[in-house]
C-alpha positions as a printed Julia matrix, in Angstrom:
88×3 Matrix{Float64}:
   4.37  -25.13  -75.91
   2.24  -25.67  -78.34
   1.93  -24.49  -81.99
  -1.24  -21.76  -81.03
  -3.71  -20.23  -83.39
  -2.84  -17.83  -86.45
  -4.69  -14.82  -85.7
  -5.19  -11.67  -88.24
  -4.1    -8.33  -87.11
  -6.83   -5.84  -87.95
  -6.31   -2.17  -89.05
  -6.24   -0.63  -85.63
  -3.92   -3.39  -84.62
  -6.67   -5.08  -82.78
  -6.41   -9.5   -82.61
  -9.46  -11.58  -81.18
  -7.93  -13.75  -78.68
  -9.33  -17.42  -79.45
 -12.52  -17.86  -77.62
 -11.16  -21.53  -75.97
  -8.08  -19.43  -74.51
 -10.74  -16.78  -73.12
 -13.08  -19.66  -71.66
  -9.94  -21.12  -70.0
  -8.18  -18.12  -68.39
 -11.91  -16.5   -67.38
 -11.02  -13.67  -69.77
 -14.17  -11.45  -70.7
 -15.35   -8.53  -73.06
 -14.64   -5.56  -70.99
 -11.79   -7.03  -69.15
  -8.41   -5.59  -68.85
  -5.25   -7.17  -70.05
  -1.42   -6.2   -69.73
   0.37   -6.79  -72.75
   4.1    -6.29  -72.5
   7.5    -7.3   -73.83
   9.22  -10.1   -72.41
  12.35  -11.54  -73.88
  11.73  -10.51  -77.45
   7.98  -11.72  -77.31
   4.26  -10.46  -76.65
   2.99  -11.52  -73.66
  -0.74  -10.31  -72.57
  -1.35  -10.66  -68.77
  -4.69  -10.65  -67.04
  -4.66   -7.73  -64.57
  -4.97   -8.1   -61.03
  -8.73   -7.6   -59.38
  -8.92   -4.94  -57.39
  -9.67   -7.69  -54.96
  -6.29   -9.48  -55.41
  -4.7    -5.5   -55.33
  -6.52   -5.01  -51.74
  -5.05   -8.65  -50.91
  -1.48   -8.28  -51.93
  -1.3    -4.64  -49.86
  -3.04   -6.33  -47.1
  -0.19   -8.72  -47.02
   2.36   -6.07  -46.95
   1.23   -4.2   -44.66
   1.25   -6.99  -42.37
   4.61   -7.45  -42.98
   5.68   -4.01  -42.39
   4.02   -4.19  -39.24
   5.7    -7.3   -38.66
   8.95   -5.61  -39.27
   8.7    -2.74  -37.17
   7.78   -5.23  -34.16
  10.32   -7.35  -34.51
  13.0    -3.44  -34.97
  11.44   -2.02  -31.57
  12.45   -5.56  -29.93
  16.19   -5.39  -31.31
  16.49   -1.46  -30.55
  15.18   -2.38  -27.12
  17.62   -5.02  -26.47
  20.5    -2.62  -28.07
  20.0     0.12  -25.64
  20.24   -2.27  -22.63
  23.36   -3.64  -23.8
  25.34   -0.5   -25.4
  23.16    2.15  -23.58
  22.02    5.28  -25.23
  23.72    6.36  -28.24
  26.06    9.54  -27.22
  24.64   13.08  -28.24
  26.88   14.04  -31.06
């Protein structure tokens, strides 16, 4: 990793991310960023578009439907071999 840029913290706690950094990652005035801690360090995170969001639940909701196919085909094949489950 390399060395970085010193940056100034302002009054408000505000620091201008360097404007190479921005180019690079496709960060922009108005964006939003995650900052967080992660072992004992600042890390700032783009956040996800709202199209990557709609992406990422279309995904799992393809799996959960993928799931609950492949349940309905084991129940299935339970009940022909053990038969109904006994009322209790």
């Amino acid at each position: 990793m390399g060395k970085g840029e010193r940056r100034k913290i302002g009054k408000r706690g505000q620091v201008t991310i360097p404007k190479d950094l921005r180019e690079r990652f496709g960060i922009k005035g108005g964006d939003n960023v995650v900052i967080r801690e992660e072992a004992g360090k600042i890390v700032i995170d783009q956040s996800a578009t709202r199209e990557e969001l709609a992406e990422g639940y279309r995904q799992r909701a393809q799996r959960t439907r993928d799931l609950a196919e492949e349940l309905a085909g084991v129940s299935t094949e339970a009940d022909a071999h053990l038969g109904d489950a006994p009322e209790w």
